[in-house]
VEXGUPA-811483 format. One record per residue (C-alpha): x, y, z; residue in three letters. Coordinates in steps of 0.02 Angstrom, whole numbers. Example, Ala and Ser with C-alpha at 12.3 -4.5 7.8 and 13.67 -1.06 7.14 Angstrom:
(pt (615; -225; 390); ala);
(pt (684; -53; 357); ser);
REM end
This chain:
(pt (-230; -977; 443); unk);
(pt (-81; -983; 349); unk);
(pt (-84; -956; 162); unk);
(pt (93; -916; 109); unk);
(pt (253; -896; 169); unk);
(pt (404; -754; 175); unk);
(pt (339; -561; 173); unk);
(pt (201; -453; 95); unk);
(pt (372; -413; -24); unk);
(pt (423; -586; -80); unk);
(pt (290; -709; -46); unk);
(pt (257; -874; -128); unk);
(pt (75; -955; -95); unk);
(pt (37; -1101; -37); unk);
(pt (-68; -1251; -134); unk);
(pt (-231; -1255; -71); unk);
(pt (-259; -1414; 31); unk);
(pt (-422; -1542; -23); unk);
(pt (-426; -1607; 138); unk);
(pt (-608; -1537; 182); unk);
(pt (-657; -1594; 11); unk);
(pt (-576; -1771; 18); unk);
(pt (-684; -1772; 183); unk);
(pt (-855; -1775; 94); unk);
(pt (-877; -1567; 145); unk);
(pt (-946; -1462; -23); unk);
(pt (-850; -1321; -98); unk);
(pt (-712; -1319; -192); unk);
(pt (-524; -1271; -132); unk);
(pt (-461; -1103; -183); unk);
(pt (-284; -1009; -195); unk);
(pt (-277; -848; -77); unk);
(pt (-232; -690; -197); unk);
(pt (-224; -568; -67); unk);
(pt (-40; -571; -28); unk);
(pt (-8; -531; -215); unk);
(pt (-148; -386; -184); unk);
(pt (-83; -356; -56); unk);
(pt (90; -284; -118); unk);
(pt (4; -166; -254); unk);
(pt (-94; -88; -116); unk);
(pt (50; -63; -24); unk);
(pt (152; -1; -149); unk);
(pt (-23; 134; -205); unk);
(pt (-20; 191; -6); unk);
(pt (172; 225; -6); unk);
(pt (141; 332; -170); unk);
(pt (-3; 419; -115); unk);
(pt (92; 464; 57); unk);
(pt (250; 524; -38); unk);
(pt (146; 632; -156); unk);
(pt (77; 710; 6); unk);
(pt (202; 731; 97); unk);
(pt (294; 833; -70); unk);
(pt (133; 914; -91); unk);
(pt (151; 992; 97); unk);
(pt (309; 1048; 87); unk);
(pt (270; 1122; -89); unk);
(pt (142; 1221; 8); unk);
(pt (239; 1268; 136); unk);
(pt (388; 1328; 28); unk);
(pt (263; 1431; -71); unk);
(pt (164; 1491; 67); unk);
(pt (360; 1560; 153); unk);
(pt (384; 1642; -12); unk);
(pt (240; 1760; -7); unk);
(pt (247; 1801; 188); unk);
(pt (433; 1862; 137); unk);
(pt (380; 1941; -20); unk);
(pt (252; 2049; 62); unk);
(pt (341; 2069; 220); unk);
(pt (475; 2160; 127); unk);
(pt (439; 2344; 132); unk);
(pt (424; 2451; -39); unk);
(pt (541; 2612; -41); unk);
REM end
């Protein structure tokens, strides 16, 4: 089913069609919001992954410091 066109980035929605309406079938039409959902989500994941990933090498950096710290002996 296609409800919009161009990406997740720059999308522009489609009009919902009445055809199954204008047919006698009940329910209304509606307009698909995921796509614009969609984005915000993707843009949340991206954020959560970069924090992360910083976070990790944070650790890392700070776990390195102490290994050399106490590696290093005392005269």
């Amino acid at each position: 089913m296609v409800v919009a066109t161009g990406s997740i980035f720059a999308s522009d929605t489609l009009k919902p069609t009445t055809a199954f309406t204008d047919a006698g079938l009940p329910g209304a039409s509606t307009e698909d919001t995921s796509l614009a959902n969609d984005r915000y989500l993707a843009a949340g994941g991206a954020a959560l992954f970069l924090l992360g990933f910083i976070g990790a090498i944070v650790t890392g950096v700070r776990s390195a410091a102490r290994r050399r710290k106490a590696a290093v002996p005392a005269h």
